[in-house]
DRENVONU-871870 format. One record per residue (C-alpha): residue number from 1; z, y, x. Coordinates in steps of 0.25 Angstrom, whole numbers, plus 5000, padded with zeros to 4 digits. Each point is the difference from the previous one (the first is absolute). Layout:
 pos   up north east
 NUM    Z     Y    X
...
//
This chain:
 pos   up north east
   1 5027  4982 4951
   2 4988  4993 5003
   3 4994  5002 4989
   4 5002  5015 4999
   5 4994  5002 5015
   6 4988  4991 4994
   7 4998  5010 4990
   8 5002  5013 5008
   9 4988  4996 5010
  10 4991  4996 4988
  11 5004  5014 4996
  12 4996  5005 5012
  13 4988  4992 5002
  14 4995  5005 4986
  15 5003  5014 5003
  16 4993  5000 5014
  17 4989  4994 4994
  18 4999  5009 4988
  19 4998  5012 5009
  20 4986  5004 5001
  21 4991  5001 5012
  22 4996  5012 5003
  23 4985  5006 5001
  24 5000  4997 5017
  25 5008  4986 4997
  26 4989  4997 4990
  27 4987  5005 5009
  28 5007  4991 5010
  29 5003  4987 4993
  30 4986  5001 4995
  31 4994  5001 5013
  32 5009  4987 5005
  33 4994  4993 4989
  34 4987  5001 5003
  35 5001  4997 5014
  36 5008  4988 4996
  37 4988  4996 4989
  38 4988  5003 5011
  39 5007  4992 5009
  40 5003  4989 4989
  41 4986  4999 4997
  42 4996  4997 5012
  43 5007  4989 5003
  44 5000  4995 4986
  45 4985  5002 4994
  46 4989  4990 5003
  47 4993  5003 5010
  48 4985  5001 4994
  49 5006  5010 4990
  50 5006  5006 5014
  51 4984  5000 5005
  52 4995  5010 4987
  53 4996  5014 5007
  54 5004  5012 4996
  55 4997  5015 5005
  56 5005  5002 5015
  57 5011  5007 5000
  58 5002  4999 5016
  59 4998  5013 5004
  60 5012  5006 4990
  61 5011  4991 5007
  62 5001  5008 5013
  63 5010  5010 5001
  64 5012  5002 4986
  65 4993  5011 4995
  66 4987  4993 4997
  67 5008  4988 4996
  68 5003  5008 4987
  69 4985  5002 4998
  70 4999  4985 5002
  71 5010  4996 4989
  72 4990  5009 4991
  73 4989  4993 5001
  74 5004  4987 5002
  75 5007  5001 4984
  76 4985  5001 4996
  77 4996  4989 5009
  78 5011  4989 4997
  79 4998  5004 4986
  80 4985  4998 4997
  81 5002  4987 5004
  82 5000  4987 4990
  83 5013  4992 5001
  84 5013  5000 4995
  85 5007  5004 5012
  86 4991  5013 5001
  87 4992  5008 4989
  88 5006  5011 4992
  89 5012  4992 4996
  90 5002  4994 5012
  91 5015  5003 5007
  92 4995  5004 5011
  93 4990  5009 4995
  94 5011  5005 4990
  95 5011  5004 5011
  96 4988  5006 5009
  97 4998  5009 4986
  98 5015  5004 5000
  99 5000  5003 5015
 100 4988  5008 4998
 101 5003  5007 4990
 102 5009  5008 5009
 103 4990  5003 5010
 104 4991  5010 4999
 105 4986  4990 5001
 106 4988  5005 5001
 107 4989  4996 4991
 108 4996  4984 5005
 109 4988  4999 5008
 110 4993  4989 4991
 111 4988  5000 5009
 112 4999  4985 5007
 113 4999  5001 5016
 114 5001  4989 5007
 115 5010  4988 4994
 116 5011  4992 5006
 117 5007  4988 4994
 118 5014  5002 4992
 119 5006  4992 5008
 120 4997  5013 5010
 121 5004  5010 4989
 122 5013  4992 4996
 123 5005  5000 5017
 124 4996  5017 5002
 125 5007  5003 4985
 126 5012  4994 5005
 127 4998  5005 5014
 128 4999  5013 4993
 129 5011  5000 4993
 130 5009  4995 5012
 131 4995  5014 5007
 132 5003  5008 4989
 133 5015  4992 4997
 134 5003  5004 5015
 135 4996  5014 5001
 136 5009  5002 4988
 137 5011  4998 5008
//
């Protein structure tokens, strides 16, 4: 008897987790992860890598709508950078790709500005995409 249970809820586990997430879930679950990776990084990474400087983004983190714009242009940013963690291959850089590609970005503005360190970059992205998580509610 005990076994028959054990082997109805693996069943059900397998079949739960069989059904696939839909284009919201996966929007959704990506945005999580790179809230999760930005906030990671911070705590993680040394802090002289932290130090590099990257285009300021500032202006784009105050209200959700700009937000979005921010997540455009901060894919470029974390991606022209030289590590493993980053760069075109980078996970965060891929998941901000995925999430992206479901926005409508405008074309990056590649021109520099003024720069802020990534430590900087890494605290707005996920502050970002905290504001972005809660308006979807």
């Amino acid at each position: 008897m005990k076994t028959l249970i054990f082997l109805l809820s693996v069943n059900l586990a397998l079949v739960v987790t069989a059904i696939p997430l839909t284009h919201g879930d996966s929007i959704q679950a990506n945005l999580e992860k790179i809230i999760g990776l930005a906030e990671d990084y911070v705590r993680t990474l040394p802090e002289d890598f932290l130090k590099t400087l990257g285009k300021d983004l500032t202006h784009l983190t105050e209200t959700t709508n700009k937000c979005k714009e921010f997540f455009c242009e901060v894919e470029a940013v974390l991606a022209s950078l030289e590590h493993h963690f980053f760069g075109k291959r980078g996970e965060i850089v891929r998941s901000l790709e995925q999430y992206n590609k479901h926005m409508n970005c405008p074309n990056a503005n590649h021109s520099q500005g003024n720069q802020v360190e990534l430590k900087r970059l890494l605290h707005d992205l996920k502050g970002c995409g905290q504001k972005i998580n809660s308006n979807k509610v």
